[in-house]
N, C-alpha and C positions, 0 to 999 in steps of 0.2 A: 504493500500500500504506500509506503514510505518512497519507494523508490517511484511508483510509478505519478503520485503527487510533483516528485521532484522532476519527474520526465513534464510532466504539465508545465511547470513553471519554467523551465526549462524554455521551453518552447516558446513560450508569452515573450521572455525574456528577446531572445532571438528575434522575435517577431517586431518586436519594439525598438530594436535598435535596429534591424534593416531597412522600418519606414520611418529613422528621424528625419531624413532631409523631407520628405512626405510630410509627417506632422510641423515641422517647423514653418512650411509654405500655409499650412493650417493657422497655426497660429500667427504669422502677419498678416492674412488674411483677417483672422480676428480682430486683429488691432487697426484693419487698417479699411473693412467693408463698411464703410458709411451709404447714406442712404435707404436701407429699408430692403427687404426682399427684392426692389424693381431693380437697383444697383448692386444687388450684391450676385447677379445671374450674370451681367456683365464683367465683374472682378473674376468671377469664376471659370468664367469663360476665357479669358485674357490669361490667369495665371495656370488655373489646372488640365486647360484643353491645350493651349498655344505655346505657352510658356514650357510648364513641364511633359505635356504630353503625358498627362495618367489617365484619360479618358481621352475617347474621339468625342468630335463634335457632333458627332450622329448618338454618342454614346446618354451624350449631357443633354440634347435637347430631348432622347426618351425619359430620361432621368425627369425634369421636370417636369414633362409633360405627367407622368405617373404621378408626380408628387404633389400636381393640383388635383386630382384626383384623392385624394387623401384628405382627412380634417390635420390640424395643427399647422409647424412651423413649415413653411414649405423651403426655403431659403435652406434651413436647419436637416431637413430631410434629406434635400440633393446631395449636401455635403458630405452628411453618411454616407450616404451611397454610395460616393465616389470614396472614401474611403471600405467599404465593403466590397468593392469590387477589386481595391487593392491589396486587402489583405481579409476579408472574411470579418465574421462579427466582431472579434478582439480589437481588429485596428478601426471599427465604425464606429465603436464607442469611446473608446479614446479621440476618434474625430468631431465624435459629438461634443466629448467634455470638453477638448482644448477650445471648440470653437465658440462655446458658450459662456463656458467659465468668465474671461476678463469682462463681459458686456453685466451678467451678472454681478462679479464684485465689485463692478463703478454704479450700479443701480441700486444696488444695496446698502452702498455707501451712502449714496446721495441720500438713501431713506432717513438712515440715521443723520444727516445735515440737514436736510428739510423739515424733518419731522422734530428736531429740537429749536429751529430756529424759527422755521415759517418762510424763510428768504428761497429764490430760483439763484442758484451759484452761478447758473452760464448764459448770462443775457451777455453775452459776448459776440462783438462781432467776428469773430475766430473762424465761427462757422458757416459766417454768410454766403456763402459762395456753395456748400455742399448741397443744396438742390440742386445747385445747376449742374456740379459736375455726376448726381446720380443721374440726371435725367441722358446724359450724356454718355453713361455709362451702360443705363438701358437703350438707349439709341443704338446702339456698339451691338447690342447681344441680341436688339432686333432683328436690323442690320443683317448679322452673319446668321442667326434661323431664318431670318427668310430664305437665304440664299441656298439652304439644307433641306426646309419643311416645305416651298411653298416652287411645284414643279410644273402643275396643270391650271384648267380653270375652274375645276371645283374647291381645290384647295385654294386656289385667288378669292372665289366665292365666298369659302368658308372663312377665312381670316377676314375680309371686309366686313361680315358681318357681323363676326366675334368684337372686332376691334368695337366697331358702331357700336353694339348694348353694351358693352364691357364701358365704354368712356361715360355713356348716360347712366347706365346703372350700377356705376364704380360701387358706391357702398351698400350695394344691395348683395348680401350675401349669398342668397343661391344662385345668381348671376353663372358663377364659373363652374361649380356642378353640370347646372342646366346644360350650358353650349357643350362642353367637356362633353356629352351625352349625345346632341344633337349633331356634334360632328363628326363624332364617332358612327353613327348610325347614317348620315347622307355618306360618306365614301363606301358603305356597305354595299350602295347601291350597282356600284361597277363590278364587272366581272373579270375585271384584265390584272390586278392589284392578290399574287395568291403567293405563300409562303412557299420554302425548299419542301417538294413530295418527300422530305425525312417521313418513315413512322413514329408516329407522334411516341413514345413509349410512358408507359404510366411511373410517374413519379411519387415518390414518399413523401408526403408534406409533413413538418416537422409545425406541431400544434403549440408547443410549449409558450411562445411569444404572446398570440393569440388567448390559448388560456390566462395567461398570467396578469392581459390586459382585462378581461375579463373581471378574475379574481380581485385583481385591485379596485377594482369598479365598484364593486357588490359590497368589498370593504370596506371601504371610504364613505360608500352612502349611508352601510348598516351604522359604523361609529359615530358619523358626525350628527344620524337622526336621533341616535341614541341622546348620546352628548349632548341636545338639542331639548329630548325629552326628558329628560332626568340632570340638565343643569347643571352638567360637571364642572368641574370648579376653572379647567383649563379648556373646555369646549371648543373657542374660538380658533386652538391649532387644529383642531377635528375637521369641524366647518370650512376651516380656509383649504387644506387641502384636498377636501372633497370637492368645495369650487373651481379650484385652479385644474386640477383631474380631469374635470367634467370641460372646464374652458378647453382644454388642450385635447380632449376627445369630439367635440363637435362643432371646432371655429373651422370653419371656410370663409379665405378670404384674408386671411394675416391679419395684423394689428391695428387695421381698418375696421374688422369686425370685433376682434380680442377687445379692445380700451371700451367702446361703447354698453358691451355687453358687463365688463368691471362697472360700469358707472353704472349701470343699472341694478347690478348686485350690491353695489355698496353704498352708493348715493339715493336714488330713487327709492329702492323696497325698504332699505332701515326709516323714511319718514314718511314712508305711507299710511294710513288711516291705524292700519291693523295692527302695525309694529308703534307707531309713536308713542304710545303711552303704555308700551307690555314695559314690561321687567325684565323682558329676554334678552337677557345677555348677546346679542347680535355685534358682527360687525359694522362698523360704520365707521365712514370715511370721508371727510370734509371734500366736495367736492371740486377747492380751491386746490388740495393737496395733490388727489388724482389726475386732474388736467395738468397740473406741474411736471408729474409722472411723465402723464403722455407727451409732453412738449420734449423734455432729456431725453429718453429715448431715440429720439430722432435728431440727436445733437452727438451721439455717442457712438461707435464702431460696435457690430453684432447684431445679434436678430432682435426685433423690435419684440419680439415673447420676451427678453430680457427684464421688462418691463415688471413680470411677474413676479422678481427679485425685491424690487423697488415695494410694489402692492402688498406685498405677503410682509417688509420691516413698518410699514405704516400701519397696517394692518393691527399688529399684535403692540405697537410701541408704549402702550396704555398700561403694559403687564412687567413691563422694564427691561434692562437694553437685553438681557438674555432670552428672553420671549421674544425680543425683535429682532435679534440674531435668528431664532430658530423661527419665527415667520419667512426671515431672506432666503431661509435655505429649503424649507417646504415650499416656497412660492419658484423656484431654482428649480426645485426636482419634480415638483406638480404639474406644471406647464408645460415642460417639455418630455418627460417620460411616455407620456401616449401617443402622441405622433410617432415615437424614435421604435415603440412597441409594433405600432401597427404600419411601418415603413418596410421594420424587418422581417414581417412575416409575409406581408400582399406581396413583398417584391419578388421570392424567389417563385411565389406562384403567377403570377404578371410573368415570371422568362419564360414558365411553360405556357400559361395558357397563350400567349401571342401567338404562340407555334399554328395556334387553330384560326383558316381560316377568316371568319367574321372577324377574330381580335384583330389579325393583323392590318384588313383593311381597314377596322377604326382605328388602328394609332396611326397611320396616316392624315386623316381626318383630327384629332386630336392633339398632333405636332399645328396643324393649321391654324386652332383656337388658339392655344398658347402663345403663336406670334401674335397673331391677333391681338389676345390681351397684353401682350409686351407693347405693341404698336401705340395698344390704349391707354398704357400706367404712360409713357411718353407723355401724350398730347393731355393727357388729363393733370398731371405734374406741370405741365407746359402755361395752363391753364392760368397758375398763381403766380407765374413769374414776367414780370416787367422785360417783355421784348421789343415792345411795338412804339415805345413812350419815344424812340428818338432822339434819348440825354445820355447821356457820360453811362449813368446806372444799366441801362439797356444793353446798350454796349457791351458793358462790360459781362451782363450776364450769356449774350451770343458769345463773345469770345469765350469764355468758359467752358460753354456747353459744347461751339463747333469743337474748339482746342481739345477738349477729351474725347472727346467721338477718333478724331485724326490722330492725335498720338495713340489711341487705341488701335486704330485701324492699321496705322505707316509707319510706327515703330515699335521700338524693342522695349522702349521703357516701363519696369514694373509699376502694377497701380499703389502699389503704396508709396512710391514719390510722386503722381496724380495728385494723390492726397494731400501729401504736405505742401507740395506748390499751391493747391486751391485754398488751403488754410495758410497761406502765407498770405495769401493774393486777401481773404478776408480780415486779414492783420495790419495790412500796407494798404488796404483800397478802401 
């Protein structure tokens, strides 16, 4: 037993040092993906397609396109997966933790500075310029999936039409389901679009992931309702990680849909009719506090689910800073565990079932929507920023955005000096 534990460890060990230079492109990545899911598809593309070559470009744009199909982090998903296909589950989870971890400890932090002081730390103009260079960055990763996804005129079809509701109906959350659905089902319709006549052979689905998500599910509801009905003295770490669970198990649509749905759990139902004058130990949360939330976030490098780090220290702060520590770190592991659960079990059945047929004409159809909606997080981002005003400010925001689109496209330079020049450029300009 002894030996064959050491044979396991053994092996991890191995595994971990043949994919440092791997994880280390993970972690500047971390440090260095501003912008939001829409920009961080374009970093990813630039550094782990072009750059290192750990994925083809046919590889990453199936990756995504699977991973809107999915609830939770989608951004946070791919990333797995591109570490999954490098080294198997061992090295996806280490890709999950390097690439969440720093977004989290700066969310967490903030919790604890905001929530003792009441002040926003980063009305700085540091970051003025990082719209423009994500939009620039999703421009880049449009850009090269069309030139991958979009081959006929049904696929033309279907991305024009993806893009259209996607930009109208940006924060309508079953938005990207729905098309994801719909275009999968119109390239069904061709007969010329058929996979390799392989025999398909029956494969062994490994359940474990599946249950486990499951199991967490059923637990987290039984204790926090308990906890809920019998008034436990510590309830609120119950409660919050049965909501965060529950967040990271049914958001479609990333942190567009995540922050509205927290403001709803924490703002609106603690001072509705029914809850205002209980006793019930409920969480609640100054709605000043939570929009403060959602603004950092989107000022910080990492997935905007980081955000759940931040929610879960405020959250508990009331209980003292060790309560708040351990709110950051349920709201850390609550968020993102169901997506990371339910990534790694669809995925290896997603390789087989594509093999058939119907699947495979809709992932063609499917790659379509997701330009599409790349096309639409563009022009909908595009939307709030000062292009057309014809001063200095304008200017300078085209230059921005053409400038990273072009050094993405026509040269070698990594995105995270992108970065620091566009936060230099918000420092000097």
């Amino acid at each position: 037993m002894i030996s064959l534990n050491l044979l396991f460890i053994t092996n991890y060990l191995l595994t971990f040092i043949r994919h440092i230079p791997f994880l280390k492109a993970v972690f500047l990545h971390s440090i260095t993906a501003f912008g939001g899911p829409q920009g961080h598809m374009g970093m990813m593309l630039k550094t782990f397609v072009d750059k290192r070559k750990d994925v083809t470009k046919e590889e990453l744009m199936e990756y995504i396109s699977f991973c809107q199909m999915l609830p939770g982090a989608s951004s946070t998903q791919t990333l797995t997966l591109i570490g999954y296909k490098r080294g198997g589950v061992f090295l996806a989870v280490l890709t999950l933790v390097i690439w969440i971890l720093p977004a989290c400890f700066i969310m967490g932090a903030l919790s604890f500075l905001i929530g003792s002081s009441g002040n926003t730390p980063l009305k700085s103009d540091l970051f003025r310029f990082i719209p423009e260079m994500a939009i620039g960055f999703l421009a880049y990763a449009a850009f090269k999936s069309f030139k991958i996804s979009i081959n006929n005129v049904i696929t033309l079809i279907i991305m024009l039409v993806a893009m259209t509701a996607t930009y109208f109906l940006f924060k309508t959350p079953w938005v990207i389901p729905v098309l994801i659905i719909l275009g999968g089902v119109a390239t069904n319709f061709s007969s010329k679009r058929i996979p390799e006549k392989d025999k398909i052979k029956p494969r062994h689905i490994r359940w474990t992931n599946i249950w486990l998500f499951l199991v967490v599910f059923l637990i987290a509801g039984f204790l926090s309702e308990t906890a809920r009905k019998h008034e436990w003295k510590d309830r609120k770490a119950y409660n919050l990680f049965e909501n965060f669970y529950r967040f990271g198990s049914f958001v479609f649509g990333g942190g567009d849909v995540l922050i509205p749905m927290m403001v709803d759990q924490y703002v609106a139902r603690p001072t509705a009719k029914k809850f205002k004058d209980s006793s019930q130990n409920i969480i609640r949360i100054k709605r000043d506090e939570l929009l403060t939330g959602a603004g950092l976030v989107r000022a910080i490098p990492g997935p905007v689910f980081s955000i759940g780090s931040y929610v879960g220290g405020i959250a508990l702060k009331d209980q003292g800073k060790e309560f708040q520590l351990l709110g950051c770190v349920i709201g850390s592991i609550a968020i993102f565990l169901p997506s990371a659960l339910l990534v790694l079990f669809f995925f290896p059945v997603w390789q087989y079932l594509k093999k058939y047929v119907i699947v495979y004409r809709a992932l063609e159809g499917i790659n379509a929507v997701v330009v599409g909606l790349m096309w639409a997080a563009s022009l909908y981002l595009l939307k709030d920023i000062s292009i057309l005003s014809f001063n200095y400010s304008s200017f300078l925001n085209i230059f921005v955005i053409a400038g990273t689109f072009c050094i993405l496209q026509f040269t070698k330079i990594p995105p995270p000096l992108i970065v620091l020049v566009c936060l230099f450029f918000g420092f000097a300009f």
